[in-house]
C-alpha positions as CSV (number, residue, x, y, z in Angstrom):
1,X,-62.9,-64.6,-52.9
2,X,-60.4,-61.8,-51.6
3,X,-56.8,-62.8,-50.9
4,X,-56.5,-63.2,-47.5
5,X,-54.0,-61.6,-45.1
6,X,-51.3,-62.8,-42.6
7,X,-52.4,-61.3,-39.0
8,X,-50.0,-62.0,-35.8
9,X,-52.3,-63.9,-33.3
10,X,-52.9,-61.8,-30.0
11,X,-51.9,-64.0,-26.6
12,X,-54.6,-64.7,-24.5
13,X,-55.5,-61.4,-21.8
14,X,-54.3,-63.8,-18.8
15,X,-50.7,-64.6,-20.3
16,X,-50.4,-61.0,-21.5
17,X,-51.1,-59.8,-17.9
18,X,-48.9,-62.9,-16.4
19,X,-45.6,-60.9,-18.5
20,X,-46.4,-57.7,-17.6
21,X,-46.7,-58.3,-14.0
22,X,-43.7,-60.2,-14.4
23,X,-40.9,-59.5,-11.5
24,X,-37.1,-60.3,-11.1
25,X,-36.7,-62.4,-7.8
26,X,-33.3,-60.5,-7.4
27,X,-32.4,-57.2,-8.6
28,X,-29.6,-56.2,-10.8
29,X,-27.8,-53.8,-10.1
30,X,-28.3,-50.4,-12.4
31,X,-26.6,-49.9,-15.4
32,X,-27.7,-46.4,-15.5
33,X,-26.1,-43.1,-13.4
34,X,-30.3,-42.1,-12.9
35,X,-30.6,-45.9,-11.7
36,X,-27.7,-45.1,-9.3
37,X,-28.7,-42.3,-8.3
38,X,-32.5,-44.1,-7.4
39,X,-30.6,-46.8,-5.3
40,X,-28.6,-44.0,-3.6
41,X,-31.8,-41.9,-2.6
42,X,-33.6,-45.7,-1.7
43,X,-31.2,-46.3,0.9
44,X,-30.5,-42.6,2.2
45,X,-33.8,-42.3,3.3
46,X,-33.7,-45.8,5.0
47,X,-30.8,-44.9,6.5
48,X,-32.5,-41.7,7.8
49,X,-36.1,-43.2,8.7
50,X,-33.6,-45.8,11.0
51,X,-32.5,-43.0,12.8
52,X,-36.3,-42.5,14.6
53,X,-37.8,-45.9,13.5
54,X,-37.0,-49.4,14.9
55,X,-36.7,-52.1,11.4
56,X,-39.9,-53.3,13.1
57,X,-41.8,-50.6,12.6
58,X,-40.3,-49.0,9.2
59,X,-42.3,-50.2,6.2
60,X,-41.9,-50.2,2.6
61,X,-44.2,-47.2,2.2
62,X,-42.4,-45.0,4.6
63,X,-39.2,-46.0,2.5
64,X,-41.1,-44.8,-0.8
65,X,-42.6,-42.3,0.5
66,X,-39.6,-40.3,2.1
67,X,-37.3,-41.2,-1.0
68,X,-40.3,-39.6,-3.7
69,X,-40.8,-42.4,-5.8
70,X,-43.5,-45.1,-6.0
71,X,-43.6,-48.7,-4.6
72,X,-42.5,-50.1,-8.5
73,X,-39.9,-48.4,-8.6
74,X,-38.3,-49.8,-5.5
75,X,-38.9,-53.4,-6.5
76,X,-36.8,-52.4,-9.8
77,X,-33.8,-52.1,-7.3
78,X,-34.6,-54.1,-4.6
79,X,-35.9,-57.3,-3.4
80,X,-38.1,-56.5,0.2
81,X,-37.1,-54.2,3.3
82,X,-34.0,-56.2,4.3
83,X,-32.2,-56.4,1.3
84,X,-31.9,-52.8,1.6
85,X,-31.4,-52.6,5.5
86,X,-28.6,-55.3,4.5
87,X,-27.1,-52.5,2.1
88,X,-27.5,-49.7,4.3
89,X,-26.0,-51.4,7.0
90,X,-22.5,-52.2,4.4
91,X,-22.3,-48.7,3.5
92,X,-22.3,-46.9,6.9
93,X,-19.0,-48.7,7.7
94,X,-16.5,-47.5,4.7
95,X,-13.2,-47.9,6.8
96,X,-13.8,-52.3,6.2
97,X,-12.0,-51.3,2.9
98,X,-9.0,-50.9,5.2
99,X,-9.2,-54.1,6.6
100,X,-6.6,-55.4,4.1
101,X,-4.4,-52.8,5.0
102,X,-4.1,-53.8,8.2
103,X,-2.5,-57.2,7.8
104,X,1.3,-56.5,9.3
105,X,2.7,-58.7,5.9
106,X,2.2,-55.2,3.8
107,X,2.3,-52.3,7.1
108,X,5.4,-51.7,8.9
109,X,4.9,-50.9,12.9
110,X,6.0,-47.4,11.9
111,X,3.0,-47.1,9.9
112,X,0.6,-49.2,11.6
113,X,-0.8,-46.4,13.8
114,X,-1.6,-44.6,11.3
115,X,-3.6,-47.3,10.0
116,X,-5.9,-47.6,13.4
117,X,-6.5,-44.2,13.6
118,X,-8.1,-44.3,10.3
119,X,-9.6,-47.4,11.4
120,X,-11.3,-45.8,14.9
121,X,-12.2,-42.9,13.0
122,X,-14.5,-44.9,10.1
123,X,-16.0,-46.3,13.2
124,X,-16.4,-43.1,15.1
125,X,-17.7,-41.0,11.7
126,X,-20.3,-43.8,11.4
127,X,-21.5,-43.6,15.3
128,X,-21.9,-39.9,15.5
129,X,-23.4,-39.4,12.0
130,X,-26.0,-42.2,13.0
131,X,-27.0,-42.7,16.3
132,X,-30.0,-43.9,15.9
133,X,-29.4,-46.4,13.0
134,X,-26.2,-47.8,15.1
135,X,-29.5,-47.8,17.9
136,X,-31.6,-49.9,15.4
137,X,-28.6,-52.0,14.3
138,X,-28.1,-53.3,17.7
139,X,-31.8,-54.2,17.8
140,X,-31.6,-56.5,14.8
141,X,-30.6,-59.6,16.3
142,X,-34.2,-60.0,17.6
143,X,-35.8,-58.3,14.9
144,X,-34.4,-60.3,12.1
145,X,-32.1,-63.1,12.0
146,X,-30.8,-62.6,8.4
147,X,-29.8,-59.2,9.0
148,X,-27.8,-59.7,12.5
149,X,-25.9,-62.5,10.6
150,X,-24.7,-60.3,8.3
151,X,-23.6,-58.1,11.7
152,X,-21.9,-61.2,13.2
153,X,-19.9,-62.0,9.8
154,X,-18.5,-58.4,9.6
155,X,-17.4,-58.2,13.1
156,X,-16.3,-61.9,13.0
157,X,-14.3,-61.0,9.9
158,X,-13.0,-58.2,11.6
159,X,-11.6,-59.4,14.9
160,X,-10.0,-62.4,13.0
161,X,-7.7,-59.8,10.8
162,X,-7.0,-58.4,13.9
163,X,-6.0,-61.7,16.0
164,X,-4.0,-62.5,12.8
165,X,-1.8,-59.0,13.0
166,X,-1.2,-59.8,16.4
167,X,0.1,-63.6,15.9
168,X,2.3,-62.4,12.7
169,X,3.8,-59.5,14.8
170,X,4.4,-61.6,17.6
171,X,5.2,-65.0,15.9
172,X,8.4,-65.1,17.9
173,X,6.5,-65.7,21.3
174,X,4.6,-68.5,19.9
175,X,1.3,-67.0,21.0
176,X,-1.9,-69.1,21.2
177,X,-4.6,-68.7,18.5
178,X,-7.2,-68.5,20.7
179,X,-5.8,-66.0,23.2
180,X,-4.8,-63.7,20.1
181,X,-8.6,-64.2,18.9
182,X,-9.6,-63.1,22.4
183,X,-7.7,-59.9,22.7
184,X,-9.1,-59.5,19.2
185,X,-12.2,-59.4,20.6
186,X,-11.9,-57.5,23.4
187,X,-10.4,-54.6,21.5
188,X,-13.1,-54.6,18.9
189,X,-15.8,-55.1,22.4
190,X,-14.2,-51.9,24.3
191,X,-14.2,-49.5,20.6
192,X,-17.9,-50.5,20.2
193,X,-18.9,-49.9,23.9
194,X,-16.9,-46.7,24.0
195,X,-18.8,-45.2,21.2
196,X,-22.1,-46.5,21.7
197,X,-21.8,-44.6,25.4
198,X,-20.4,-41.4,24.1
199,X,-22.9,-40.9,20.6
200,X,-25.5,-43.2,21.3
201,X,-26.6,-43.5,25.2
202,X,-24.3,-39.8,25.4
203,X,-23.1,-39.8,29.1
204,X,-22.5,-36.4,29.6
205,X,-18.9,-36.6,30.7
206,X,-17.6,-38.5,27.7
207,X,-19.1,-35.6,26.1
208,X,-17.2,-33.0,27.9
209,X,-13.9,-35.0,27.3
210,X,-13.4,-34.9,24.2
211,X,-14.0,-31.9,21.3
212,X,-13.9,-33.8,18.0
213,X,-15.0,-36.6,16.3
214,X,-10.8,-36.7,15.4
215,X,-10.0,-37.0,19.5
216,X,-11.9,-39.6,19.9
217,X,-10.6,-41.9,17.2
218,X,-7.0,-40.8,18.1
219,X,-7.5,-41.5,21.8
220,X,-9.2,-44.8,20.4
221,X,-6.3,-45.5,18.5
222,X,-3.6,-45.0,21.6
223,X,-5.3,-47.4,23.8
224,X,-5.3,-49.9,20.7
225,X,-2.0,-49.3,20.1
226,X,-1.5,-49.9,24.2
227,X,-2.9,-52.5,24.7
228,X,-1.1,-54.6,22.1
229,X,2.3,-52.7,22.7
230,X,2.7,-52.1,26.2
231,X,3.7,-48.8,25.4
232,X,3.0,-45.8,23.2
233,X,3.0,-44.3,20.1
234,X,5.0,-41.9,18.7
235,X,5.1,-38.8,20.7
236,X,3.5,-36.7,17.7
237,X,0.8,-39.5,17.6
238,X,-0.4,-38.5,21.1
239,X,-1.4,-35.0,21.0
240,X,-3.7,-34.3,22.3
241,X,-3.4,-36.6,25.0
242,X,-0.3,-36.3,26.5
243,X,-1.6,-37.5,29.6
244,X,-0.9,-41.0,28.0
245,X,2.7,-40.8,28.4
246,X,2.1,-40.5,32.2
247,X,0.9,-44.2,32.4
248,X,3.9,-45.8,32.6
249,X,5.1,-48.3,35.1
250,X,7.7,-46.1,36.3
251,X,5.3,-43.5,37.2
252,X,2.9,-46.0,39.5
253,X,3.3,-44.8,43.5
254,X,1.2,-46.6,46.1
255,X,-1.7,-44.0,47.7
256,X,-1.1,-41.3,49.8
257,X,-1.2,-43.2,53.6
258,X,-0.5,-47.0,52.0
């Protein structure tokens, strides 16, 4: 008899096709600069598509499609349509990273405007680059609930750094909570309204008010800095609205006839 050999036994077709069909539930993130650079392309072309699509009515193969690469290859970086809406949606608003800034323990008041104009200007930037996303983003809370939770946390996270400023720089009043939460939120209300009329529903004489993405964030910033200071900035801070320093109780005369 021949001597007989050692063979490796072959798993059955089934399990062999159960392993290479195989899919991570979540994601990692890639280690790679081409895996980077996939994610980036992924989520610029969602972020485009959202510009003339509702999230109702984008689909996976219109995200695929648009960012040249195959359905695979987007389940290698992603788990479904929302978790990259999710990611979209945290990237278009960069100027969070100043969040921490903003707390009054580490800004002094003569650097503070400085700090909401950068602030009003990450929010303008991301209104009149997107448009239509900031169109679709306000149409997520009855699209999908997962996503406009995300939405809620930010801006809840938001207006409570800025209710917080406000109760440290006015400790000495012994301001309520809850009105500081409120003025919080009627700030963040009135920036969000102001923008969504000028880049999204563009009323024509918004429009012919102001010339720059940088005016509008500055005059943004003055009535922020108003409405917490009864007063204004610094004189260089108000170009090019001068018009601001005229707003001052001493200026107020009753109507022509009263």
């Amino acid at each position: 008899m021949g001597k007989t050999g050692t063979t490796t036994a072959t798993p059955p077709l089934a399990q062999r096709k159960k392993r290479k069909n195989a899919r991570k539930t979540h994601p990692e993130p890639p280690s790679t600069e081409r895996g980077k650079i996939a994610r980036e392309k992924f989520k610029k072309a969602t972020a485009k598509l959202l510009e003339s699509k509702s999230y109702r009515d984008l689909t996976l193969a219109d995200i695929v499609r648009a960012a040249k690469f195959n359905i695979a290859t987007f389940y290698y970086y992603f788990k479904d349509k929302q978790s990259i809406v999710r990611e979209v949606i945290q990237d278009l608003f960069p100027h969070d990273s100043l969040v921490a800034e903003y707390r009054s323990k580490s800004v002094a008041i003569d650097e503070l405007f400085g700090i909401i104009f950068e602030t009003t200007k990450g929010q303008t930037m991301a209104y009149s680059q997107h448009p239509g996303l900031m169109r679709s983003i306000a149409q997520l809370a009855d699209d999908e609930p997962g996503l406009a939770e995300i939405l809620y946390k930010r801006d809840q996270m938001w207006t409570e750094l800025i209710a917080e400023d406000i109760l440290l720089r006015f400790s000495a009043n012994k301001m309520q909570p809850e009105f500081a939460r409120a003025l919080a939120e009627l700030l963040n209300g009135c920036v969000k309204s102001f923008l969504t009329d000028i880049y999204v529903i563009r009323k024509p004489s918004l429009a012919q008010t102001f010339k720059s993405e940088d005016e509008v964030a500055r005059f943004l910033a003055i009535f922020w800095w108003r409405a917490l200071f009864l007063g204004n900035p610094q004189p260089s801070d108000l170009e090019p609205f001068d018009e601001f320093s005229r707003l001052m109780k001493s200026a107020i005369v009753d109507p022509p006839g009263q």
